[in-house]
N, C-alpha and C positions, 0 to 999 in steps of 0.2 A: 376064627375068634379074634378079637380086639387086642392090641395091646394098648394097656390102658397104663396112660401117664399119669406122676402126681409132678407139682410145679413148686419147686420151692425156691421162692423169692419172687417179688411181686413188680421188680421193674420193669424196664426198657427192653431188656433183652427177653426176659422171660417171656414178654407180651406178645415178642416178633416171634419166637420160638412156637408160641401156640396159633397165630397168624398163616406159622408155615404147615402145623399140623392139620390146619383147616384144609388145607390145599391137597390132603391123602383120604383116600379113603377111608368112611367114618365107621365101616365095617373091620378096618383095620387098624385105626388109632383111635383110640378116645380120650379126654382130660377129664378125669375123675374128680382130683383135688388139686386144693393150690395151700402155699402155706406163707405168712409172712409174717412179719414181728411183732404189726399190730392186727386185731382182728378188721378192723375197720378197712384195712388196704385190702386184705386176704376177700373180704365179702365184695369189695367196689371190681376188686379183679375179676374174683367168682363170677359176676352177674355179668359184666363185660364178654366175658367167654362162654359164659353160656355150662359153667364149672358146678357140678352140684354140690361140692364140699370142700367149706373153706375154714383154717386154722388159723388162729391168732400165734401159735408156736410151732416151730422147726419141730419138737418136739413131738406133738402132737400128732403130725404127718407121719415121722417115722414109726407110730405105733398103729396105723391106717394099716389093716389088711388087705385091704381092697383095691391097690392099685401093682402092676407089673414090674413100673423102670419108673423111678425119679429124676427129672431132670432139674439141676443144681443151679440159679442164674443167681445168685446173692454174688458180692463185688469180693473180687481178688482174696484177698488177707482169709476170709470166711472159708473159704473153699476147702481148706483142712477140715476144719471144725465139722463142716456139712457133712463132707465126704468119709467123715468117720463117724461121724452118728447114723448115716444110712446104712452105711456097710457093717456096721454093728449088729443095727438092726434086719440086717439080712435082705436087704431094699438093694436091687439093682440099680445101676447106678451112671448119668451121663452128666459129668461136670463141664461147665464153661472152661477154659482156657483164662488164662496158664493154670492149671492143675494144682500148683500152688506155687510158692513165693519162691520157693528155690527146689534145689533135687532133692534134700531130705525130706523134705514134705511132701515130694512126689513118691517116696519111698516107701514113706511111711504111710500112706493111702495105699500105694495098691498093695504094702503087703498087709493092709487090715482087707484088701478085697481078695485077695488071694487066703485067707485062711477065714474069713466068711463064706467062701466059695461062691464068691458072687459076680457076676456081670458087671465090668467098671471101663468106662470111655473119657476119654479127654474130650471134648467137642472141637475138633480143628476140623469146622464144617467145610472148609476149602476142598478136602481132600476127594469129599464125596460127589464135590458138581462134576455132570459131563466132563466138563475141560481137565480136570485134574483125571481123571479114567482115560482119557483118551491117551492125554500124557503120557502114561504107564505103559499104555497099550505101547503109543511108539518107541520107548525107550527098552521095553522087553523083546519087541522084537525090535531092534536095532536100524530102524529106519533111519537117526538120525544120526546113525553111526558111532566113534566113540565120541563120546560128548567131553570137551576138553573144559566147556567154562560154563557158567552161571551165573547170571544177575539179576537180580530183583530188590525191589526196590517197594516202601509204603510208606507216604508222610501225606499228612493232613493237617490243617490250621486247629489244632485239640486244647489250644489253652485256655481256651474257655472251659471247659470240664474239670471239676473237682478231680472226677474218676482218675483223669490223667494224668494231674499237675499234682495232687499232695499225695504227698507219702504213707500216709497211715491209711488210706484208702488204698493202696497199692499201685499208687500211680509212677507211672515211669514208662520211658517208648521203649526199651526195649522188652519190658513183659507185655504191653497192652498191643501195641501193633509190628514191635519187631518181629512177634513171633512168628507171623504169618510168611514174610520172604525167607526167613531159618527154616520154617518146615516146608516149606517149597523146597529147598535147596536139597533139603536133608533125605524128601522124598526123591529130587532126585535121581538121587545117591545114592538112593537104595535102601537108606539106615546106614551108613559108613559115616564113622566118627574121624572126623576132619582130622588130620596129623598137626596141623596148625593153626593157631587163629591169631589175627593182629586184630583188637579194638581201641576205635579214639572215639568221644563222645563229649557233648558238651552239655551242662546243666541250666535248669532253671536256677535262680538266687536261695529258691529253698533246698538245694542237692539234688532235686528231680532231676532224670535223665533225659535231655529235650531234642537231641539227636546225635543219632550213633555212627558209623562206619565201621562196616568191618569186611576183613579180609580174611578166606578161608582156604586152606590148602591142603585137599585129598592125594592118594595115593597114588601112582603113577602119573605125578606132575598136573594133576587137574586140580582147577581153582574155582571159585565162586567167590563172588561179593554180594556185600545188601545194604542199601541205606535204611533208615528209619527215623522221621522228624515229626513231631508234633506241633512243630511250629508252620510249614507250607506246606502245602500240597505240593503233591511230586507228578510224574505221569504215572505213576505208578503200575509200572509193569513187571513181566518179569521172562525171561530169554532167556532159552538153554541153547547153546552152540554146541554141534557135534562137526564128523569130520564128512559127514552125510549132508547136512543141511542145522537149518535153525528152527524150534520152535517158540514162538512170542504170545504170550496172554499180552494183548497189547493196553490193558487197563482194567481195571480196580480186580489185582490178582489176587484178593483176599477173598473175591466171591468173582470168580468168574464166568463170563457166560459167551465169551471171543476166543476163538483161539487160531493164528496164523502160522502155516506150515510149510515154511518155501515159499510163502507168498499167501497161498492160497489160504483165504478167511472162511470161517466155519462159525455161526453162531448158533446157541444154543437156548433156546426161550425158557425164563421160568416157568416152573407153575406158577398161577393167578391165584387169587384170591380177593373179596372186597374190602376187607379190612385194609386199613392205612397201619403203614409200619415205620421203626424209628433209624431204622438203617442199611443202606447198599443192601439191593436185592436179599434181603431177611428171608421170603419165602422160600432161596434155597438151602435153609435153615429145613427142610424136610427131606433134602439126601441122608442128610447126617441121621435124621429121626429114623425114617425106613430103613438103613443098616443097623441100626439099634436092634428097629423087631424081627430080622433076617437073621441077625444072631441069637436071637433071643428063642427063636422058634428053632434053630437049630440045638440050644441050650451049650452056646457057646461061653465063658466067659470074659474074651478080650477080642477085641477085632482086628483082621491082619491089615485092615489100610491102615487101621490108627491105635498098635500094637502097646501092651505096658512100656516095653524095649521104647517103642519111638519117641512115648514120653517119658522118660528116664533121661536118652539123649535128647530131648528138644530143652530140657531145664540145665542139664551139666553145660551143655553150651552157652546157653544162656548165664549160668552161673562165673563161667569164664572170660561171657562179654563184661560181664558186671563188673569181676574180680579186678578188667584189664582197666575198665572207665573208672575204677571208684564210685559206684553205686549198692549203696550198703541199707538193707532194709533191717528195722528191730529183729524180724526172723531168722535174720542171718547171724545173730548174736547170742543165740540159745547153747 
């Protein structure tokens, strides 16, 4: 049997998200509805995708019986709001990233999905491509021996994007793409919260945070670093050093599809699709989907690659980078 998405929010990412749905089996994912603020977006998306039912209100979807797991793509700041009207509504539930603006808001989500009793994800679709599983694979069995350091690294030329540069959209590098080399690290790790963190960071003219550094320092003397710029692009990799050997995602580690192990290179092809999409390999935007319905068939409600625990620490750390640069959103004023 299917499990059948609803789609709330009508952009860029939402679009790549049902892009990468197309690429699974249509016996096992379907897109039922989509919802967005105007009906006019919600119907132009509808007919794009191929959607049978389209809402002009957030609202509206959440009172849809008819669909399994909603997937949340509305911009940062919204993500509470969303995440608490689905989960009210008893609507299972996979939101974009960051999960919200700080760690209260991550709190206060999953404890309204935890007393819904409802299935709730963060989307840190990284976790789920090939290269990130294999990761795990060598670090549980200790192929790389103890791993003493980490780095990773994600900057791109983003100031062209509202999304990224103003603030009341929720723009800032360390919620939109620092998060990706933090949960790298984090995974790592294991889930072990850093004993230290150093951040320096510099702004855009309006307080936006435009690139960060930071320095992180685990328990038994191991370290990890990570840049993040929205101003250049980086090579953007990211390197775990053990006392075994090194493993390198040697490029774009936010979706990776390379992975180098002592040398030896391993690539990993997406699934295809014909649809054109708006960002870095999008189609593997359906690892993340098929663990959705993997849990969901199991009637799970959190997933252990991408656990409440992991998003609770991915925002406290995050909220500590901020604390240390002076990046202060309205949210954090409440």
């Amino acid at each position: 049997m299917a499990t059948r998405w609803a789609i709330c929010g009508a952009g860029k990412i939402s679009h790549d998200f049902c892009v990468a749905l197309r690429t699974l089996p249509a016996e096992h994912h379907q897109i039922v509805a989509v919802a967005a603020r105007k009906l006019a977006d919600a119907q132009e998306f509808a007919k794009k995708h191929n959607i049978p039912t389209a809402y002009g209100s957030y609202e509206e979807l959440a009172k849809d019986p008819n669909f399994d797991v909603v997937y949340i793509g509305v911009i940062n700041p919204y993500h509470l709001q969303m995440s608490l009207l689905f989960t009210n509504a008893k609507k299972n539930v996979l939101c974009e990233k960051p999960l919200g603006m700080n760690s209260r808001e991550v709190r206060q989500i999953l404890d309204s999905a935890k007393k819904n009793n409802v299935f709730f994800m963060e989307a840190i679709w990284t976790r789920f491509f090939p290269v990130s599983v294999e990761i795990r694979r060598l670090l549980e069995q200790g192929e790389l021996g103890d791993v003493r350091m980490i780095r990773a690294e994600f900057g791109l030329p983003l100031l062209h994007s509202e999304r990224v540069t103003q603030k009341e959209l929720g723009g800032g590098v360390v919620l939109d793409i620092g998060i990706y080399p933090l949960q790298f690290i984090l995974m790592a790790f294991n889930g072990e919260k850093p004993e230290s963190i150093q951040a320096s960071g510099v702004f855009l003219e309006n307080g936006v945070d435009e690139t960060v550094i930071v320095t992180m320092k685990f328990s038994q003397g191991r370290m990890a670093s990570l840049i993040c710029s929205s101003r250049i692009e980086m090579p953007n990799e990211a390197v775990i050093a053990g006392t075994k050997g090194i493993a390198r995602v040697p490029n774009l580690m936010w979706c990776p599809t390379i992975l180098e192990v002592n040398g030896k290179r391993t690539e990993y092809p997406l699934p295809q699709h014909g649809m054109p999409y708006n960002f870095d390999n999008a189609p593997g935007m359906s690892y993340e989907a098929e663990a959705v319905r993997q849990c969901l068939l199991k009637g799970l409600k959190e997933c252990s690659v991408m656990s409440h625990a992991d998003s609770v620490l991915l925002a406290e750390v995050e909220d500590e980078i901020r604390r240390q640069i002076g990046s202060v959103y309205s949210q954090d004023k409440v």
